[in-house]
C-alpha positions in Angstrom: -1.1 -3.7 17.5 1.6 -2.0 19.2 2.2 -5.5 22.0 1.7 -7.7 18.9 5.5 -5.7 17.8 3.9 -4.1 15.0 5.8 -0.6 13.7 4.2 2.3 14.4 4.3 3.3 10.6 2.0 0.0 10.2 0.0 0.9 13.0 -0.7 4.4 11.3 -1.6 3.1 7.8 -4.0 0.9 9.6 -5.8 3.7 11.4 -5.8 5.8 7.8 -7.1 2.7 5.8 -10.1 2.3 8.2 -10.6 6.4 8.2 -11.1 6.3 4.7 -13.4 3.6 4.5 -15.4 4.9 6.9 -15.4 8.2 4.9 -16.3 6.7 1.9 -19.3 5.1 3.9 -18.1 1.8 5.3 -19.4 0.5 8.4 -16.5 -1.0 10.0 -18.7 -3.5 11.6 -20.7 -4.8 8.9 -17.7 -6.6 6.0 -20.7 -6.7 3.5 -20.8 -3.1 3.8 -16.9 -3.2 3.2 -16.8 -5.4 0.5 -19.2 -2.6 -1.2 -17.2 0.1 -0.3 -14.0 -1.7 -1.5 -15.6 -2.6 -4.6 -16.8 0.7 -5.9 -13.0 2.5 -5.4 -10.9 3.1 -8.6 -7.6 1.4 -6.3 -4.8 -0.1 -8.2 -4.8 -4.5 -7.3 -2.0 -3.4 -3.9 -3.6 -1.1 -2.4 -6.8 -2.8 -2.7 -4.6 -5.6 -0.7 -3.1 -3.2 1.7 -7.2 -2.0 2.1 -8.1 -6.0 2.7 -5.0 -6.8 4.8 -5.3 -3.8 7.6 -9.7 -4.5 7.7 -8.8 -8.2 8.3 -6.8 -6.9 11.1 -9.5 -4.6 12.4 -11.7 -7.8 12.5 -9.5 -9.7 14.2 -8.7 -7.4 17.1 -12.5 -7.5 16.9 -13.3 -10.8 17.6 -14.8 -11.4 14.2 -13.9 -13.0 10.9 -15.0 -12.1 6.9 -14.5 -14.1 3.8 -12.4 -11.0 2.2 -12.7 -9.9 -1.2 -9.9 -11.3 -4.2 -7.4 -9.3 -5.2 -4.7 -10.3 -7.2 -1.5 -8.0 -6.9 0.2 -7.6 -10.6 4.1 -6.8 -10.6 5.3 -3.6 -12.1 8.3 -4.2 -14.2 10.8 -1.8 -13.0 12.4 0.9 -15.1 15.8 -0.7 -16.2 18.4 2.2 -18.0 19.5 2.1 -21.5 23.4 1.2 -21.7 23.6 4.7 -23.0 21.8 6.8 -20.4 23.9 5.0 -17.7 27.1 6.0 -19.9 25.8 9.7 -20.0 25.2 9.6 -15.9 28.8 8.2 -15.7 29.9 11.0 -17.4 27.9 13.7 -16.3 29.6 13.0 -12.3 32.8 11.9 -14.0 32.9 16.0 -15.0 31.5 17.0 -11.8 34.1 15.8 -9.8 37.0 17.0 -12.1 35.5 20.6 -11.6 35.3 20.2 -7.9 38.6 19.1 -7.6 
């Protein structure tokens, strides 16, 4: 992964994905097996993903192929401040700064 430019942070979450499917009883060579292992996990919709993206790369450094599982990735709405705690932040350094000065 490392000639195809990949970042060695990818490269590690790779070699952890396909450690803890093997842990949790996975045979990396058989995608049926996969799929069951995959299945049975409690995994929110990305990492599920992040689980089916970095096997398909095992594969395909592998020479082989799999129809992969679905998994449909649902947006988290972010956490967006009330006017009011934003005006109680401003504040809060606004003071800070007066006493450090």
């Amino acid at each position: 992964m490392k000639k195809q430019g990949y970042a060695e942070a990818t490269i590690k979450l790779n070699y952890t994905v396909l450690k803890v499917l093997m842990d949790r009883g996975a045979n990396l060579v058989d995608s049926e097996i996969v799929k069951e292992v995959i299945a049975r996990q409690s995994w929110s919709q990305n990492r599920r993903r992040i689980v089916i993206t970095s096997y398909s790369k095992f594969l395909e450094f592998q020479g082989l192929t799999w129809n992969p599982t679905r998994s449909k990735v649902t947006r988290k709405i972010p956490f967006i401040s009330i006017e009011q705690e934003l005006d109680d932040l401003i504040e809060l350094y606004a003071d800070k700064k007066k006493e450090s000065s």
